[in-house]
C-alpha positions in Angstrom: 98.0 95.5 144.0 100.2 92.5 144.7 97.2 90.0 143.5 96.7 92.3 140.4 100.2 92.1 139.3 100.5 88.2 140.1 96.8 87.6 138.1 98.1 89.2 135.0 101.4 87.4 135.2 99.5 84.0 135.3 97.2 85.2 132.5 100.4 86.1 130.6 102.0 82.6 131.1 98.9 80.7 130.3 98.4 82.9 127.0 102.0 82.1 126.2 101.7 78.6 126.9 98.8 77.7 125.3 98.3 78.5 121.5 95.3 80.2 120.6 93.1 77.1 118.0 93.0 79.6 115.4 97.0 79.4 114.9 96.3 75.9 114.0 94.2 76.6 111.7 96.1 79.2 109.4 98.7 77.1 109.1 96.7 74.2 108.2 95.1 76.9 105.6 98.8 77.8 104.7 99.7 74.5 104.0 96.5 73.7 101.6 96.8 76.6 99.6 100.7 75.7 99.0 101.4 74.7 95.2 101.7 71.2 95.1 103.8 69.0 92.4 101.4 65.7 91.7 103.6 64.4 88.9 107.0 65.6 87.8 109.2 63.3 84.9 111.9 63.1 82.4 110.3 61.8 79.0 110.9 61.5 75.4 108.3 63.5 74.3 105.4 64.9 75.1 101.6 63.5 73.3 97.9 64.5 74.2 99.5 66.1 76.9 100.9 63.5 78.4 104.7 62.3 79.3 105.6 59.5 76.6 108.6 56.7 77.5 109.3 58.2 81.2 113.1 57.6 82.1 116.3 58.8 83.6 118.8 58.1 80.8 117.9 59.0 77.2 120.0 59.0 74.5 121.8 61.2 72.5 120.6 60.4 69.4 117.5 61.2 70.9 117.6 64.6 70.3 114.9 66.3 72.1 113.9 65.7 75.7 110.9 67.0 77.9 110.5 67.7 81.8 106.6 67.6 82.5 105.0 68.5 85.7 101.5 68.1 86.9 100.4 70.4 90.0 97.1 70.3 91.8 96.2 72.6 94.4 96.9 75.6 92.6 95.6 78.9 94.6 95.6 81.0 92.1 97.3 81.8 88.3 100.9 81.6 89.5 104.6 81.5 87.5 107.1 77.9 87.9 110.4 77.7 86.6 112.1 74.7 85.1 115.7 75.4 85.4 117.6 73.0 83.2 121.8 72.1 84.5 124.1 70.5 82.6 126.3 69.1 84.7 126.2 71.9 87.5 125.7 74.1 84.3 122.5 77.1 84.4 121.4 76.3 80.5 118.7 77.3 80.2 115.3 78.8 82.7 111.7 78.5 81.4 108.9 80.4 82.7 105.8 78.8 83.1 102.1 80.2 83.3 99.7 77.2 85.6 96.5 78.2 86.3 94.1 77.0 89.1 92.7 74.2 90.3 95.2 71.7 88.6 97.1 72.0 85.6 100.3 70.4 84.0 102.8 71.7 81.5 105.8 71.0 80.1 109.2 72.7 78.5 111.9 70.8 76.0 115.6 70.6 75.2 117.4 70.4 72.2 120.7 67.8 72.4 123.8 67.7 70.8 126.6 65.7 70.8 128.2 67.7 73.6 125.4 67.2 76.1 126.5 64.1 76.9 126.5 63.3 80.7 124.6 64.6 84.0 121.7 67.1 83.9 118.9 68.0 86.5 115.4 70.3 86.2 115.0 72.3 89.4 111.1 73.3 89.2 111.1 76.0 91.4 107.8 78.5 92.1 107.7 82.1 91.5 109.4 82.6 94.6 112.8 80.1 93.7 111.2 78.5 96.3 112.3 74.1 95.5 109.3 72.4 94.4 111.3 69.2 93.0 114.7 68.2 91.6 115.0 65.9 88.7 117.7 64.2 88.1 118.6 62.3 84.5 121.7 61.5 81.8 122.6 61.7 78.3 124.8 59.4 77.1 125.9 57.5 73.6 
């Protein structure tokens, strides 16, 4: 009884030990099927679905901004969120529709004169789970 009970106490430490090689392999399957964010940017507008005049600070008398992301890897038809802050601010959230394999899309802002200052575009998945933070100003 004694090398019964000591035989399954090794076979418990060497099961514990070592990880079984499929383990590895889900989560490298885990991590493939993630979303992933190819191309996110602030531009000035937005033509034959591209980003036009990429930047960080825009001016006011701009008018209209765009955030435009690009995503490959898509798993499957799936919801983002661009979540536009004006100065610390919730403004606005946009829901967005991707589709697989890749696909990019894009939401806009109207300015005004008050929206001077700091602003950001958390894209976030379905989830809320962070997929990138972009950072950009309005000034004069």
């Amino acid at each position: 009884m004694r090398n019964i009970t000591r035989n399954v106490c090794w076979l418990f430490i060497v099961a514990v030990v070592s990880a079984p090689p499929w383990t590895e392999f889900r989560q490298e399957a885990a991590a493939a099927d993630q979303l992933k964010v190819v191309r996110a940017v602030m531009c000035e507008s937005i033509q034959q679905y591209e980003p036009v005049n990429p930047a960080v600070v825009f001016s006011i008398a701009r008018s209209r901004i765009s955030c435009f992301t690009e995503f490959d890897r898509i798993p499957e038809k799936t919801y983002i969120h661009h979540k536009w802050y004006r100065r610390d601010s919730l403004i606005t959230v946009k829901r967005l529709t991707i589709n697989p394999p890749r696909w990019s899309s894009f939401t806009s802002v109207q300015l005004r004169d008050a929206d001077k200052g700091p602003w950001r575009v958390e894209i976030t998945d379905d989830n809320d789970n962070p997929l990138r933070t972009l950072r950009f100003s309005i000034t004069e």
